[in-house]
C-alpha distance (Angstrom), angle and dihedral (degrees) to the residues before:
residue distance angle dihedral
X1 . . .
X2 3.73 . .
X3 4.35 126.4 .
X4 3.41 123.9 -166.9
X5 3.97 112.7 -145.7
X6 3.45 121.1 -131.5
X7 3.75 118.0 -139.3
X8 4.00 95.9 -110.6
X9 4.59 75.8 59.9
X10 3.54 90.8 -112.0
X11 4.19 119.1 143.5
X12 3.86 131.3 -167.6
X13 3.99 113.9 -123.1
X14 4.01 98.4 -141.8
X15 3.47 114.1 -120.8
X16 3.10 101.8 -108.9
X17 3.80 95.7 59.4
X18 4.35 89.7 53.1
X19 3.85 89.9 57.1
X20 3.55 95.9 47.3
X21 3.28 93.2 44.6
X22 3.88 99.8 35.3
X23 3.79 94.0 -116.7
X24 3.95 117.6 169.6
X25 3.69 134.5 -174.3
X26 3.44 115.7 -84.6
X27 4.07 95.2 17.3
X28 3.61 123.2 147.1
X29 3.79 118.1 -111.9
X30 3.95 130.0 178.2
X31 4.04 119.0 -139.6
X32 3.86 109.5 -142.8
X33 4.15 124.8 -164.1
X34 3.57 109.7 -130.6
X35 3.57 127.0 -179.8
X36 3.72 87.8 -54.0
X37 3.73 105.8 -41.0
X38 3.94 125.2 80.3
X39 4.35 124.1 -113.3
X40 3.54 118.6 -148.7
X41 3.81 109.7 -148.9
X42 4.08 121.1 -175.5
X43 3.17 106.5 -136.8
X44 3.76 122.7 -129.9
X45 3.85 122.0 -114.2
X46 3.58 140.3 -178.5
X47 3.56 125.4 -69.9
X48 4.03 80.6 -125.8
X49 3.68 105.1 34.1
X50 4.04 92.5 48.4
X51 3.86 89.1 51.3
X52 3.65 93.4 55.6
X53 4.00 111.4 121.5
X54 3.58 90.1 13.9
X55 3.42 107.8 103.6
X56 3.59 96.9 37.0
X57 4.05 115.6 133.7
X58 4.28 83.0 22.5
X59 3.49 118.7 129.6
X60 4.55 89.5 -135.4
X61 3.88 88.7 156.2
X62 3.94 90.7 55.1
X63 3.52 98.4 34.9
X64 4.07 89.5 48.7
X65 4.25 87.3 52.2
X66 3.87 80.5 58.5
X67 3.30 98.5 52.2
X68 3.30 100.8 45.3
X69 4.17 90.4 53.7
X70 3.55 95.7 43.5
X71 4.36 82.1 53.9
X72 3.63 88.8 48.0
């Protein structure tokens, strides 16, 4: 596949490549030299730290009462 740069350096990851790879905005990735050519890496984060944000505007106390009903 084939990236234009911009001239601030910055690339698009095609779409296609963030879903298979579970890519989200905002997601940390390291850039590895190679033998010439450049690695992305995404970079691991906590369980906590990468669901920071997420969760915002969701109802988790309701949804937890339902869950815990439905377990009984």
């Amino acid at each position: 596949m084939i990236c234009r740069m911009t001239e601030r350096g910055q690339i698009v990851i095609p779409a296609a490549f963030r879903k298979k790879l579970g890519l989200w905005a905002g997601q940390r990735v390291e850039i590895v030299e190679a033998e010439g050519a450049l690695l992305l890496r995404p970079l691991q984060e906590s369980p906590l730290a990468a669901a920071r944000g997420r969760l915002r505007g969701a109802k988790l106390i309701e949804t937890l009462l339902e869950d815990r009903k439905r377990d009984g």
